[in-house]
C-alpha angles and dihedrals in degrees: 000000000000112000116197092157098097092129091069094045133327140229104282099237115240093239087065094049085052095049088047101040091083089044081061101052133016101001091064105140134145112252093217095045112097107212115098098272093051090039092055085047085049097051093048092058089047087052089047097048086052091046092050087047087055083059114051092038092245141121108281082225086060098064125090117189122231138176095254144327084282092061094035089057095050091049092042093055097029098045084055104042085054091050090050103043102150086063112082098187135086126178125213137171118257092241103050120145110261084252086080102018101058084042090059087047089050093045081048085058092057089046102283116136115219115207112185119210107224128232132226124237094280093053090259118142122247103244099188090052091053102051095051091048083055093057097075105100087221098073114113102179133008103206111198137168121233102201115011115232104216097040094018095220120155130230117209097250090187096054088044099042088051087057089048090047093049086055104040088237114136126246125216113178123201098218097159089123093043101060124100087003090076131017105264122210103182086170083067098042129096092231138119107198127009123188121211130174128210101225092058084070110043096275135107131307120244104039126086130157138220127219120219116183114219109272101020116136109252146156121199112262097209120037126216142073131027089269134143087015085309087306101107114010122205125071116308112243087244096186091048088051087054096054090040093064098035088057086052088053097048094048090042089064092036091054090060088078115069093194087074095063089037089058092048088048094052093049089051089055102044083049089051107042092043087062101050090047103048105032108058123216087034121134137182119243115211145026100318088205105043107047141104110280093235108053129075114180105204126187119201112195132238090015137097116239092233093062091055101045081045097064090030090062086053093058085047087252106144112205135134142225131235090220131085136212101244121173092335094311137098121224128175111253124266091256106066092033077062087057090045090231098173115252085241088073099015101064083055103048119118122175119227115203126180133194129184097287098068121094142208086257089054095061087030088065094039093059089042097059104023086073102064090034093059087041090046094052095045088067113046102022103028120164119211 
């Protein structure tokens, strides 16, 4: 099986399975509870929460854990939205993952208004759009991503995080698809609130963390317990927590090296320029220079996405598509109609995104079957 998906989850590194396998089975205990077998649960979270800090280059005391960048997003906004009550706007980009996206339309329903700073052709946000949208004095959250996970281009958070410092708006950064691809110093970063999720970096499914920053304006998202210091109540996924921070520990290490991210990189382009050159009518969607280095977004005209990751499944090749089934009908995702790809393009565009675990023969057997698919396709289910 090729599996060239890892923007939609990773390979759990064996490492991680090692560090959670005790945290499933005799070391069980409740981390609230007081007794030894809650109190050396208690003390693994605590050691997680200060590996995944490492990580992302923040206070330990800073990190709630979640049960995903889903979660992380929603608490994030919403935490926010609750704290700041007497301002009624939120600005967004116009290519947000629907983490963030479906949870704007859902604050617009209470009385929030959403404005969505447009992008440019390459996926690139409009700068000039966006600070004058901070300038209104009734914005109470920006919420931007860092790396998009379709395209995988990425925004200057920087340059975006100064403007919403000049104008006292808070900043939360989706940065689920930044993390453990780049070294991360939230401490350094002109952000508020910053979502990351465990499975993105070869670590477990199901747990996630936010970053507050100290002093930031927030309400808890989810009410209950004493948990996570009275931020996020329920039982913390002990287990999850474990392998969270032993996965921050592993690409922490693995980002030192700057050969591992080079070798990802070079698999992405061959990848990439094999296809243009040898499938006519392709294009690729995004900013080409500012982008993750494993991801390549490649539109093949006058097809549906679907078509192509059917047959692909059938060679064993694992990929995915940026459009989704709606009513019957296909339509090309809201990231790439914000980058006015044309449908011709955009109905056939499927992201490839690769991690370490990928090899030349991967990319070797991709090239060797993509070309007869697309030429298969384009004779018997062609799409003007």
């Amino acid at each position: 099986m090729i599996y060239l998906d890892n923007n939609a989850t990773t390979r759990i590194h064996p490492d991680v399975v090692a560090a959670m396998l005790p945290f499933l089975s005799e070391d069980y205990g409740n981390p609230s509870s007081v007794h030894p077998m809650g109190q050396q649960a208690r003390q693994a979270v605590e050691e997680a929460r200060r590996q995944t800090a490492s990580l992302l280059g923040c206070r330990s005391t800073e990190i709630i854990f979640t049960s995903g960048g889903t979660e992380a997003d929603n608490a994030a906004i919403l935490g926010v939205l609750q704290a700041r009550p007497d301002k009624k706007t939120i600005v967004t980009s116009a290519v947000e993952h629907s983490a963030v996206r479906e949870t704007l339309q859902y604050a617009a329903k209470f009385g929030w208004r959403v404005v969505e700073i447009p992008v440019d052709s390459a996926g690139q946000l409009d700068m000039p759009a966006l600070e004058k949208a901070l300038q209104n004095p009734d914005v109470a959250l920006a919420s931007i991503i860092w790396g998009n996970n379709e395209t995988g281009v990425l925004f200057d958070i920087h340059a975006t995080g100064t403007l919403a410092r000049k104008f006292g708006v808070p900043l939360h950064v989706d940065a689920v698809q930044v993390a453990g691809k780049f070294p991360i110093r939230f401490s350094d970063l002109p952000v508020d609130l910053l979502a990351v999720s465990a499975h993105k970096f070869h670590g477990p499914k199901g747990v996630g963390a936010l970053i507050v920053r100290r002093g930031t304006r927030w309400q808890p998202f989810i009410h209950g317990g004493p948990q996570e210091t009275d931020r996020r109540g329920g039982t913390e996924n002990v287990a999850g927590i474990v392998g969270m921070g032993a996965a921050a520990i592993y690409v922490g290490t693995w980002l030192c090296d700057l050969r591992n991210a080079q070798k990802i990189t070079q698999l992405r382009d061959r990848l990439q320029q094999g296809i243009l050159a040898a499938i006519p009518e392709t294009c690729v969607n995004g900013d080409q220079h500012h982008r993750l280095y494993n991801t390549a977004n490649i539109g093949f005209a006058a097809l549906e996405a679907e078509a192509i990751l059917l047959l692909l499944s059938q060679q064993e090749i694992c990929a995915s598509a940026g459009a989704a089934c709606s009513s019957g009908s296909l339509e090309p995702s809201h990231v790439l109609k914000a980058m006015h790809v044309p449908d011709r393009y955009a109905h056939g565009s499927i992201r490839f995104s690769f991690s370490e675990f990928n090899t030349d023969d991967d990319v070797d057997q991709t090239l060797a079957a993509l070309p007869g698919i697309i030429e298969k396709l384009r004779k018997v289910l062609p799409v003007a």
